[in-house]
N, C-alpha and C positions, 0 to 999 in steps of 0.2 A: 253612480254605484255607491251603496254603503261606505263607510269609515269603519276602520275595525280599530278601536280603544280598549289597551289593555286595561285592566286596573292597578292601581297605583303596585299591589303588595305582589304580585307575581307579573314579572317580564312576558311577552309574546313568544308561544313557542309552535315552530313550523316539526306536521308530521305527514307521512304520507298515510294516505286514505286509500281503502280499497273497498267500494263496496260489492256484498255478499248478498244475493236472493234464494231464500229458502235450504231448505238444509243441501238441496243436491248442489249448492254451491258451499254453502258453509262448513257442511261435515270435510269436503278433500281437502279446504284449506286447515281446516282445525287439526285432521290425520295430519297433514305436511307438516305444521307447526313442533306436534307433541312427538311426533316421530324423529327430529331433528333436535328435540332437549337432548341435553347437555347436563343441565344441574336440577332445575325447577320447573314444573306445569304445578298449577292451580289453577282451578275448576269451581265457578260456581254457577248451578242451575236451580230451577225451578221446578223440575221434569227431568229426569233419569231415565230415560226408558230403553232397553239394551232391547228391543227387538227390532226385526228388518235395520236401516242403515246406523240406528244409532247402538246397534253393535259396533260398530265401526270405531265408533269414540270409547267404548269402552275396552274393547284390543286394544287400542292406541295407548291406553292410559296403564294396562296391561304390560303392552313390551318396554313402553319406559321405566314401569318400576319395576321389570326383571332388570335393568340394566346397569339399576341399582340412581336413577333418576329420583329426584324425590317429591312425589305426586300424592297432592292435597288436592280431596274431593270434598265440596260441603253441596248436599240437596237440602231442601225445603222437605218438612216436616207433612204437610199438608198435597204439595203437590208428587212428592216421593215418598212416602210412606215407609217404604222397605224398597231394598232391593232385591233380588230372585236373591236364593240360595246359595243358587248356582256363581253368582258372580259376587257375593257375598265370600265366600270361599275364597275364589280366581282371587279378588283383589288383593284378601288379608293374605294370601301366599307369595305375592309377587310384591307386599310392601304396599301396595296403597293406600292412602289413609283415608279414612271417610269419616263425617262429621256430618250429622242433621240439625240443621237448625228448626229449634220450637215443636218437636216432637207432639202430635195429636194426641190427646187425653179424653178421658172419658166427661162427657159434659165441656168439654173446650168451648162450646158456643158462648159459654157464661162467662168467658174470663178472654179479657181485653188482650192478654199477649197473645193468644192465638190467634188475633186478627191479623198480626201484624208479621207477614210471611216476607220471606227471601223468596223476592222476585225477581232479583237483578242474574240478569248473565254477562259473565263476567269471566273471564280466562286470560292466565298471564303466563307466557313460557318465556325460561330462561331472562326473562326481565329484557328482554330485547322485540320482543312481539304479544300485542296481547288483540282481543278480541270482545266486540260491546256489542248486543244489541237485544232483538224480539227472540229467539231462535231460541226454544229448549230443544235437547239432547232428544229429539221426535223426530220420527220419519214424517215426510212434509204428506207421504199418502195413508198416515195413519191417526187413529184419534184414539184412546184409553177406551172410552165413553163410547164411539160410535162405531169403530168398527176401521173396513178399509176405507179410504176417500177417493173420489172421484175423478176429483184433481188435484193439483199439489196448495198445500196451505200457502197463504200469502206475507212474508215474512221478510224482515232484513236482519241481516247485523252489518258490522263492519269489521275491518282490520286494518288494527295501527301499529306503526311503528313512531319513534323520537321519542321524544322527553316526558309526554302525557303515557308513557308505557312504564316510569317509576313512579307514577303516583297511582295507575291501577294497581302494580306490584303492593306498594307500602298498603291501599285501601284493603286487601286481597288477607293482605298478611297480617294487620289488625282485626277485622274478623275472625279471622284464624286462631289466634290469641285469645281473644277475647273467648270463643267458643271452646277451646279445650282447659281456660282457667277457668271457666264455667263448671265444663263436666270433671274438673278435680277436685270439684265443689270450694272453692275460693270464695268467697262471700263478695268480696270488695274486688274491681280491677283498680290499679294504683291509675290515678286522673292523666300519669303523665304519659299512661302506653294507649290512653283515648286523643291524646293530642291531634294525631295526623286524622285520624277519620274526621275527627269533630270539626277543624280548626280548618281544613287546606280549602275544602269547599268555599270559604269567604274569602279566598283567593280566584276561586272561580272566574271566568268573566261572564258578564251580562253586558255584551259588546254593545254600544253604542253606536250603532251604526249609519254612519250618514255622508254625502255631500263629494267623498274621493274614492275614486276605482284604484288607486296604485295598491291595496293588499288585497282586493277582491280576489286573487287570482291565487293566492299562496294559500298553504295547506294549513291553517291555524284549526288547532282542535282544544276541548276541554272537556275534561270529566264532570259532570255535574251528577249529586246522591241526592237521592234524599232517603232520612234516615229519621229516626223517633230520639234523637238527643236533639244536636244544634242543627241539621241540616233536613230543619219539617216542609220548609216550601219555596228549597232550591230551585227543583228542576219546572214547578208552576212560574217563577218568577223569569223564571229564563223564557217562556211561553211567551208571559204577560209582557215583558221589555220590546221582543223581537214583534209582537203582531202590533205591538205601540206605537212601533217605530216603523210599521209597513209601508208602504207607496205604494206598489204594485199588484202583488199577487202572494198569496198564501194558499198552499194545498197542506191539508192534515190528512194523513191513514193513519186511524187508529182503530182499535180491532173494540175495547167496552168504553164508547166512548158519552160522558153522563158528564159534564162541565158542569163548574160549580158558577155562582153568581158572576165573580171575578172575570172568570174566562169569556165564558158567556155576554158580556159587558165587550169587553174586550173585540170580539168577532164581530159582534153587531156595529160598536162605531168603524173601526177598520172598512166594513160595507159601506156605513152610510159615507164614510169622505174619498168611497170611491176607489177602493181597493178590491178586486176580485177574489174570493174567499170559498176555497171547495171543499167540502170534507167527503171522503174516503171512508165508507164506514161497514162495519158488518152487514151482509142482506143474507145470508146463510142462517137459519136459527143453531144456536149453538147450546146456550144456559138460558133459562127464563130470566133469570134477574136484568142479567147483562144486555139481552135481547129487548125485553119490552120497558126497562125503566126508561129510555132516552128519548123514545116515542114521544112521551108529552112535551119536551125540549124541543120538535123538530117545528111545529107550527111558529115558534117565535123567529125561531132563526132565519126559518125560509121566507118570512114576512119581510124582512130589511134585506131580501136579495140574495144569504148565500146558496150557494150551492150544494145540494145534498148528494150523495149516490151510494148506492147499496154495491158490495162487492157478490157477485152470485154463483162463482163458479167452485166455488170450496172456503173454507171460512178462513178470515180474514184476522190475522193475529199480528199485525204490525203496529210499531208505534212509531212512525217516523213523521216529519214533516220537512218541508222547502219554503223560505220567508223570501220575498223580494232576488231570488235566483241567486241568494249568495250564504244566506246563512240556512242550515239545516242541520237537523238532529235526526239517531237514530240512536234507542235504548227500549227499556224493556216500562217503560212506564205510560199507563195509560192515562188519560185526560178523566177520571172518575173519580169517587171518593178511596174504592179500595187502595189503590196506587198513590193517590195525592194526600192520603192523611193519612194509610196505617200500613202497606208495605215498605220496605227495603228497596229501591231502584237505583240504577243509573242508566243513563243517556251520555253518550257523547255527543258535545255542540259542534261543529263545524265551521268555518266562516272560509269556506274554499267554493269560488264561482261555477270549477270544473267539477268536483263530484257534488255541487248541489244540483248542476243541472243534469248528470246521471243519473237521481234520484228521482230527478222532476220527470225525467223522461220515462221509467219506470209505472212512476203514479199516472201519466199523463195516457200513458197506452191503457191500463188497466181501469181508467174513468171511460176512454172513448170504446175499450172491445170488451170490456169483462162486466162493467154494470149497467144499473138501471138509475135511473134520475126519478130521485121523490120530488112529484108534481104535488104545490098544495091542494089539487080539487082531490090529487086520488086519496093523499090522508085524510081529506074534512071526510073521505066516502066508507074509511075504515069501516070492517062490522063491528058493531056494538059490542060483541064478547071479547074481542080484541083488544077495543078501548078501556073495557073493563079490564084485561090481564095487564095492559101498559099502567093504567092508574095505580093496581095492586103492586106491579113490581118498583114503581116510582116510589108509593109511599109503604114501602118494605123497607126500602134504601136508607130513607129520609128516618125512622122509626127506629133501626138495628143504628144508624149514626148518632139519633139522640139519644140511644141508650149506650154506647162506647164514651159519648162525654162529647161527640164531636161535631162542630158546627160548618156545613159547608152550603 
């Protein structure tokens, strides 16, 4: 089994894990959480959406700040837009604060900060409990765009408790900061209230793992950002370390998944020295970009032996992974360029034997009953029009990146 090696500038610290599938498990525990504050809930999502159960989250957020709790909400500008009227009101009477990050403008496409959205979910109560992962504020049988769904979305987060629950707090609480000296139009924030976001991440671990089972077993967690100052390719590095360092077996679910070179590299030798390699990936069409750009990616991979499978029962918005049944992550960051060069993310890493292989068991049922295995003869059989919208959304990707300035 693995070795789990802190790094030198932060100590090893043990938390319990619990993981969460889909909102019909994530909203009762997030209810239980916010409903039992005491001082503080913060909130941050991607997706706001107060109909069917993620009404739920917004009562919650609701009776804590009648009770005079003090409840910080930040959405994504792009993915929440506005909130209803109606709860527009609700919150500012009952005290809720709300904050949008990078608010949509007219012609945004043109200008680089609107690329770069708050995607992380992220929720911290009372500094004693907080909660990471895929999971916006959405009913798992709902979609904005599509209507009702079929079946329930395919998602995780998790929930932690211990000492990785004051540095989601402090990351929670710098944004925060950062976002209302903003909107009191402050020109400058002072370098020394960017410390903790900038700086704690290179305390990170990127556990080197090898050769001893004696911590395989114990709950070691870590917050890893990745963010547009010092923390640009955290959460890839933590990818690239753990599939580096594989022996065994690697399973990815990730819902828009488009690897850059690196990664890419990465996957294929891990195959060739004999490492079993599956990825989990959307088979539901959802967005065309996200849908057909990874298409021309799938022929290389499947060449050196990995394993592909399309998720088909409702669309697939996970971004978790299981390295060698010990280390596993679960956050809000996809393996693409949107996520890997110009959102906001975190992911919590894991280095715990028993909830990686709850995970694995999760992904493992949803490979063998829920999808379909991409065979190379049936992609070489694509129709034509097909191959034509995979190539257009590939070099859409590659085009809108070398005009942002960014190479991947």
């Amino acid at each position: 089994m693995p070795k789990l090696r802190a790094p030198k500038s932060q100590s090893m610290t043990f938390e319990t894990l619990h993981l969460l599938q889909g909102s019909t498990e994530f909203f009762p525990a997030l209810v239980s959480a916010i409903d039992a504050a005491q001082s503080t809930v913060q909130l941050e999502t991607y997706i706001f959406d107060t109909t069917a159960s993620g009404a739920d989250i917004a009562n919650a957020l609701e009776r804590a700040g009648k009770r005079g709790v003090t409840v910080r909400l930040v959405i994504d500008g792009y993915g929440t837009p506005n909130l209803t009227d109606e709860w527009g009101k609700r919150f500012h009477a009952a005290g809720v604060q709300v904050l949008v990050f990078e608010p949509i403008v007219t012609f945004g496409f043109f200008i680089p900060s609107q690329w770069r959205r708050l995607h992380r979910k992220l929720c911290i109560v009372d500094n004693s409990v907080a909660f990471c992962g895929g999971i916006n504020i959405l009913d798992d049988f709902y979609d904005p765009n599509h209507g009702q769904l079929a079946a329930q979305r395919f998602d995780f987060s998790i929930r932690v408790t211990g000492k990785i629950v004051a540095t989601i707090h402090e990351v929670t609480s710098q944004l925060w900061t950062r976002m209302v000296t903003h909107e009191q139009g402050i020109k400058k924030v002072p370098e020394r209230m960017l410390a903790v976001i900038e700086n704690f991440s290179q305390q990170t671990v990127f556990a080197n793992f090898k050769n001893n089972a004696s911590n395989s077993k114990l709950g070691a967690a870590y917050l890893v950002l990745r963010d547009n100052v010092r923390n640009r390719s955290a959460i890839e590095r933590a990818y690239l370390q753990a599939i580096g360092e594989s022996r065994s077996n690697i399973i990815i679910a990730n819902a828009y998944f488009l690897p850059g070179a690196k990664l890419r590299r990465a996957l294929i030798h891990a195959a060739k020295r004999g490492v079993k390699v599956q990825l989990l990936l959307q088979g539901k069409y959802e967005y065309f970009l996200q849908y057909h750009a990874i298409r021309p990616v799938y022929g290389a991979l499947l060449a050196q032996g990995i394993e592909i499978y399309e998720y088909t029962p409702s669309y697939l918005h996970a971004k978790v992974a299981v390295i060698d049944d010990v280390w596993a992550t679960v956050g809000s960051s996809n393996l693409d360029p949107l996520s890997l060069l110009l959102a906001r993310e975190a992911n919590i890493v894991a280095h715990d034997a028993t909830f990686a292989n709850q995970l694995r068991a999760r992904l493992e049922h949803a490979i063998s009953h829920q999808s379909q295995r991409v065979e190379p003869k049936a992609l070489a059989r694509r129709p034509w029009s097909q191959r034509v919208r995979d190539r257009i959304a590939f070099m859409f990707m590659r085009t809108s990146l070398w005009f942002l300035g960014k190479r991947y």
